[in-house]
N, CA, C and O atoms as a printed pandas DataFrame, in Angstrom:
     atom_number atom_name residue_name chain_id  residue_number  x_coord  y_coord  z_coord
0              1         N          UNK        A               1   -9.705  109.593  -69.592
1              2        CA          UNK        A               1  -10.219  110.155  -70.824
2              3         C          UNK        A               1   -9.090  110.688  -71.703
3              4         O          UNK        A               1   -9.117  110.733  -72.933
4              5         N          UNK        A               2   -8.191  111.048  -70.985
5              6        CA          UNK        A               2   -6.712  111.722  -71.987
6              7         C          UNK        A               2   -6.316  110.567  -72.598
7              8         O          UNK        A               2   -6.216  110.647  -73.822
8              9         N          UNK        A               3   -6.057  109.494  -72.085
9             10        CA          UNK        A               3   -5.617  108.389  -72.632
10            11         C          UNK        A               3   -6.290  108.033  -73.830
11            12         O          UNK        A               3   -5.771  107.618  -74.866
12            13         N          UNK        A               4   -7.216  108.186  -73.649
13            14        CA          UNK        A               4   -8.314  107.699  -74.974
14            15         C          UNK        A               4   -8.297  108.287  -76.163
15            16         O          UNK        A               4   -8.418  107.697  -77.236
16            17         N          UNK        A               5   -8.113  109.727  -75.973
17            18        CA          UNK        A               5   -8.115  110.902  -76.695
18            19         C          UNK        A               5   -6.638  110.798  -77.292
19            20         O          UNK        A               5   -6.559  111.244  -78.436
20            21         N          UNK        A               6   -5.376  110.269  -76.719
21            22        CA          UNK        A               6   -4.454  110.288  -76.892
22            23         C          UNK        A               6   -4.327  109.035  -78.691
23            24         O          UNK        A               6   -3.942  109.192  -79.850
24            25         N          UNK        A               7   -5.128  107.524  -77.571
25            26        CA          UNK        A               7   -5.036  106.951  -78.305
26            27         C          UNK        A               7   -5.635  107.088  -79.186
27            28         O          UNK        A               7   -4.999  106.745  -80.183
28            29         N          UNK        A               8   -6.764  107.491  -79.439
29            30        CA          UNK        A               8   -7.692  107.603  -80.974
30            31         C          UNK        A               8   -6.721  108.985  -81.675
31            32         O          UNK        A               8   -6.902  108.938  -82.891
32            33         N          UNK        A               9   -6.256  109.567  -81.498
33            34        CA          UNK        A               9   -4.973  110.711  -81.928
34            35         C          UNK        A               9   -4.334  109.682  -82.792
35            36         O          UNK        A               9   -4.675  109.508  -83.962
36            37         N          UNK        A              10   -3.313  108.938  -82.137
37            38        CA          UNK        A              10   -2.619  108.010  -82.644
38            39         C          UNK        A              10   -2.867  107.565  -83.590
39            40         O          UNK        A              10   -2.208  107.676  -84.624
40            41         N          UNK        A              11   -4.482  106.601  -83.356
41            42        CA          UNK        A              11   -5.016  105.823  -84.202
42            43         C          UNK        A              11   -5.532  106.691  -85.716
43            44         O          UNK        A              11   -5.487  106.305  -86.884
44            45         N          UNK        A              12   -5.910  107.699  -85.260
45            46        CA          UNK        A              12   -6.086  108.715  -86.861
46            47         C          UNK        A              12   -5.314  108.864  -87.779
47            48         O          UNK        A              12   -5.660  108.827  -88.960
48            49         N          UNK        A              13   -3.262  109.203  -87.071
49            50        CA          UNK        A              13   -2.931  109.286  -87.328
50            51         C          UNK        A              13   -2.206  107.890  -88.480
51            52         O          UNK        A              13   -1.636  107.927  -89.570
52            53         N          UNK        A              14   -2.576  106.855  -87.609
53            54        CA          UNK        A              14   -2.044  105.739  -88.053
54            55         C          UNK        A              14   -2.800  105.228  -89.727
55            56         O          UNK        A              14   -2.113  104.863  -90.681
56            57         N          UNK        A              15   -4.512  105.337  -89.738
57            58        CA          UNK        A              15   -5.234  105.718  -90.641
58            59         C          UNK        A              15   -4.823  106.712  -91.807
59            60         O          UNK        A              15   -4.917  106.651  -93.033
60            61         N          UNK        A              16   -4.430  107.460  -91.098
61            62        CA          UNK        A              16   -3.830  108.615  -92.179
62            63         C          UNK        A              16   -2.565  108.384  -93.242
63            64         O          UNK        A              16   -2.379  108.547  -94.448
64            65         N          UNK        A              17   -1.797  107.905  -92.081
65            66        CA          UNK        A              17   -0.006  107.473  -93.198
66            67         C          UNK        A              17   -0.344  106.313  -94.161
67            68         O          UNK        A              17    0.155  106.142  -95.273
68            69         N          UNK        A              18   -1.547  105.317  -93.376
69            70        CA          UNK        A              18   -1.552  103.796  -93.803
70            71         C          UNK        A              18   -2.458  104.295  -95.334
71            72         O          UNK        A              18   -2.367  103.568  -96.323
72            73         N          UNK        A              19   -3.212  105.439  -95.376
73            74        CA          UNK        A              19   -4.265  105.601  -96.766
74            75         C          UNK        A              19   -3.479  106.091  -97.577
75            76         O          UNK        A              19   -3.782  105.743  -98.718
76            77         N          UNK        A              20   -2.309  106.957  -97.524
77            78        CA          UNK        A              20   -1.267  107.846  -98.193
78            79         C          UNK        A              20   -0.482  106.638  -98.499
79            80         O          UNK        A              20   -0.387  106.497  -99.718
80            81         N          UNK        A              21    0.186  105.607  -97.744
81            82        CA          UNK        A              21    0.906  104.750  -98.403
82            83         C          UNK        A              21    0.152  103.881  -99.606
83            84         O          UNK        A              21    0.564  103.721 -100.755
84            85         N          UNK        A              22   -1.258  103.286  -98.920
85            86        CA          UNK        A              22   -1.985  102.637  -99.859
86            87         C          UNK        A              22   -2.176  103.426 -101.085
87            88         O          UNK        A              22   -1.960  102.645 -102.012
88            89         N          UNK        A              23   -2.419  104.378 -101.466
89            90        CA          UNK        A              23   -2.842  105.742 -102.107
90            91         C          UNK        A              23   -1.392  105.308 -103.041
91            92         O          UNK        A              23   -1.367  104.779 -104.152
92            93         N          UNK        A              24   -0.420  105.660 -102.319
93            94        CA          UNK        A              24    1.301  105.731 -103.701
94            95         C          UNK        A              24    0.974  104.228 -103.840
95            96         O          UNK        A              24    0.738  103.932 -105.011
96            97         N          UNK        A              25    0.896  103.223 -102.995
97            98        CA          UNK        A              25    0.915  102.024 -104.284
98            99         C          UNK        A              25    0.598  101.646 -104.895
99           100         O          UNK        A              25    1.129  100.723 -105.514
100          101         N          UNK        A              26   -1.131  102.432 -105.225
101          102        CA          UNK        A              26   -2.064  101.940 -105.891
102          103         C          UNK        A              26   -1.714  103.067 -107.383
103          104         O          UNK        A              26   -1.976  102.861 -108.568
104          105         N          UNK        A              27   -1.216  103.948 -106.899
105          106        CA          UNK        A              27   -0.386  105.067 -107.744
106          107         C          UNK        A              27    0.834  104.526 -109.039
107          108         O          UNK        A              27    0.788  104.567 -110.268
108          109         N          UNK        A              28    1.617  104.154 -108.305
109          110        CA          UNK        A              28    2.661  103.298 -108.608
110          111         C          UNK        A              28    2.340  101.685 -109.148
111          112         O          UNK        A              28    3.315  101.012 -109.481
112          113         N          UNK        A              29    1.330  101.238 -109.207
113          114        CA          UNK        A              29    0.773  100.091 -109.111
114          115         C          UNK        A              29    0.500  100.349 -111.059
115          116         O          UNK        A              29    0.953   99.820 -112.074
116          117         N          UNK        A              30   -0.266  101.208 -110.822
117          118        CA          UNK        A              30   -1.061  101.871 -112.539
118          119         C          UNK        A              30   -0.081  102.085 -113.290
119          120         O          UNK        A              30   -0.266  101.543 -114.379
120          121         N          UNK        A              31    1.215  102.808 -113.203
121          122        CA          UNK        A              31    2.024  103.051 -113.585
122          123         C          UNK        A              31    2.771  101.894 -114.006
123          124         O          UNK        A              31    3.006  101.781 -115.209
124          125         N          UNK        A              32    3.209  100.955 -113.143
125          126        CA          UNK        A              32    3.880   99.584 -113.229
126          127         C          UNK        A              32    3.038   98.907 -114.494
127          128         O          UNK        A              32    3.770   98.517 -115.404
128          129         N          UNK        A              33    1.268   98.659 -114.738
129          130        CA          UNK        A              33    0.676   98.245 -115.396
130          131         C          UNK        A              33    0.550   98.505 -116.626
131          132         O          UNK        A              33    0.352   97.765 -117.589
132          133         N          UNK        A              34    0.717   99.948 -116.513
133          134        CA          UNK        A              34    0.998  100.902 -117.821
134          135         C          UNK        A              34    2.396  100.570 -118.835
135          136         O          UNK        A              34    2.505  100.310 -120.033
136          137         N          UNK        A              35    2.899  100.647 -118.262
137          138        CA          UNK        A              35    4.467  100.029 -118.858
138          139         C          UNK        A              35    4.891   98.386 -119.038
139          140         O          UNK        A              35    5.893   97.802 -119.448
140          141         N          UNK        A              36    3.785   98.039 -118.589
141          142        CA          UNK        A              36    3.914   96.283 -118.707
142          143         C          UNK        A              36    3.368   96.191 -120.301
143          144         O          UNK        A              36    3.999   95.681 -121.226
144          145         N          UNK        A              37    1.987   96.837 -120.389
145          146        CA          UNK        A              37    1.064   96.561 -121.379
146          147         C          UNK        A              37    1.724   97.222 -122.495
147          148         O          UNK        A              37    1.775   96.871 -123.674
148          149         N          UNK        A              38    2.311   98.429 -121.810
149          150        CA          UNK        A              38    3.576   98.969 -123.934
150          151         C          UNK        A              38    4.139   97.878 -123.512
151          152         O          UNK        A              38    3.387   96.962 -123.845
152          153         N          UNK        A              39    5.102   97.437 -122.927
153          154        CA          UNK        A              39    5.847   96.255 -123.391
154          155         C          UNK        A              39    5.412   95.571 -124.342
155          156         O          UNK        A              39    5.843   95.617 -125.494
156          157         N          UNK        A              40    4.127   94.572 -123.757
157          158        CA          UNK        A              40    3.683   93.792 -124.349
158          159         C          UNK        A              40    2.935   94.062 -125.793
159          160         O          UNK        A              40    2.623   93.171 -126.583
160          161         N          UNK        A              41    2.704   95.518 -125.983
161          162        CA          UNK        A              41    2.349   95.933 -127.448
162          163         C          UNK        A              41    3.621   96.099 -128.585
163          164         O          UNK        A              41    3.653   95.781 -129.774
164          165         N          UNK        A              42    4.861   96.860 -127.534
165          166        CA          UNK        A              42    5.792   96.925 -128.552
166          167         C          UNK        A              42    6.433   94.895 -128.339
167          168         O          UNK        A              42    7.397   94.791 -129.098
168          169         N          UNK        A              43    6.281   94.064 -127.908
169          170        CA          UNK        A              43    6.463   92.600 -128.319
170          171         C          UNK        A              43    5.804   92.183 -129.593
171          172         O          UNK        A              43    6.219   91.948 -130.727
172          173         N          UNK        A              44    4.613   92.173 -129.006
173          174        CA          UNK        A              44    3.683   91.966 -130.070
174          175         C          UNK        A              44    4.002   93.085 -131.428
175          176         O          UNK        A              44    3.541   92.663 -132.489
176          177         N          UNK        A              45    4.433   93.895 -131.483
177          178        CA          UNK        A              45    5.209   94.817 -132.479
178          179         C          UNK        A              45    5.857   94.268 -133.183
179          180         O          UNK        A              45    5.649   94.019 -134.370
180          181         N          UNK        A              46    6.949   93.942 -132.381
181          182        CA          UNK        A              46    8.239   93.091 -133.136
182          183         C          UNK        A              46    7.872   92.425 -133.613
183          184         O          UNK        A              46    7.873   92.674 -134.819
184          185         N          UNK        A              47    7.241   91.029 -133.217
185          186        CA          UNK        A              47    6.850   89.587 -133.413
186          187         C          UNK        A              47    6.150   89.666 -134.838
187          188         O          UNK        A              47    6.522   88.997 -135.801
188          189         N          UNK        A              48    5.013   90.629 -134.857
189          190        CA          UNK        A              48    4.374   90.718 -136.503
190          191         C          UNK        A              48    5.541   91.551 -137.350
191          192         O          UNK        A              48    5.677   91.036 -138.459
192          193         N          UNK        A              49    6.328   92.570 -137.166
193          194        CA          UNK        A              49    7.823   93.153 -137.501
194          195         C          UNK        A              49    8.726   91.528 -138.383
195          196         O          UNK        A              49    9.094   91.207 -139.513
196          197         N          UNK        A              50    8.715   91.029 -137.203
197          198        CA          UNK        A              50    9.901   89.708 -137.811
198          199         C          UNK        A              50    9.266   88.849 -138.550
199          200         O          UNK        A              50    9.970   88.154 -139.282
200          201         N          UNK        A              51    7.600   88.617 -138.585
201          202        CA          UNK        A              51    6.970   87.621 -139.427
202          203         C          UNK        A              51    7.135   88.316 -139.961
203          204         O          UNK        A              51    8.345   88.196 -140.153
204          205         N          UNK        A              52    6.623   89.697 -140.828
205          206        CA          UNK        A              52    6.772   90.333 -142.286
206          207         C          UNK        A              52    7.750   90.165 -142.608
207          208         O          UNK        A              52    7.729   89.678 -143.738
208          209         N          UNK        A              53    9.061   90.341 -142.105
209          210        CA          UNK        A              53   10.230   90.331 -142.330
210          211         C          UNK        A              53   10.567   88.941 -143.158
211          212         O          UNK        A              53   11.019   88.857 -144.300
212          213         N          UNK        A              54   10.233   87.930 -142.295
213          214        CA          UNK        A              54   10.200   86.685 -143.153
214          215         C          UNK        A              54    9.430   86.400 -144.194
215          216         O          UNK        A              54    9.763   85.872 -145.254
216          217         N          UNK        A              55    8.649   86.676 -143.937
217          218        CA          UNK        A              55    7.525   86.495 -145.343
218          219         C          UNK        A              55    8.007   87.092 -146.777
219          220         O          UNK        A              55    7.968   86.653 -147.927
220          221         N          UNK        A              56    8.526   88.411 -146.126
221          222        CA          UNK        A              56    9.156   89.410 -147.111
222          223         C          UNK        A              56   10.523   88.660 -147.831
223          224         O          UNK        A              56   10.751   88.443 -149.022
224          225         N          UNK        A              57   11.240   88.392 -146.751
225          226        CA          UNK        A              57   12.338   87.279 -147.439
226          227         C          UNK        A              57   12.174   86.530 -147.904
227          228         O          UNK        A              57   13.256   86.114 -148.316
228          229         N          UNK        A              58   11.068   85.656 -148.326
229          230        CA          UNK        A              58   10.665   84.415 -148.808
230          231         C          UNK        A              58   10.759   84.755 -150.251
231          232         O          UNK        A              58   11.340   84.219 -151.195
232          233         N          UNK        A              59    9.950   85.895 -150.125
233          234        CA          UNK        A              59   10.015   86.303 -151.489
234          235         C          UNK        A              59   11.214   87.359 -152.561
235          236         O          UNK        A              59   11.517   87.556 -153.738
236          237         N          UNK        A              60   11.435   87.639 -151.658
237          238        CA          UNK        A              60   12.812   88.866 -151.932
238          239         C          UNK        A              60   13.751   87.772 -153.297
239          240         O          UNK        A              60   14.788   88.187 -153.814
């Protein structure tokens, strides 16, 4: 019975680190996503930035 008790100990513990790791990557995960999508807004920024720019020169 110690053995058992020992191992389900273990096994809680193992549950425990494995939800805390899942937990920061899913953490870190949002964060990563967050900073992808400004990227891709300040791109899309530029991109209409440099068409005005040209357009503007066309006429300048």
């Amino acid at each position: 019975m110690i053995f058992c008790d020992k191992m389900q100990a273990k096994r809680s513990n193992v549950d425990r680190v494995f939800a805390e790791m899942c937990e920061e990557v899913a953490e870190h995960s949002s964060q990563y996503l967050e900073a992808a999508l400004s990227l891709i807004d300040l791109m899309k920024t530029q991109k209409l930035k440099a068409k005005t720019m040209a357009t503007l020169s066309k006429y300048a």
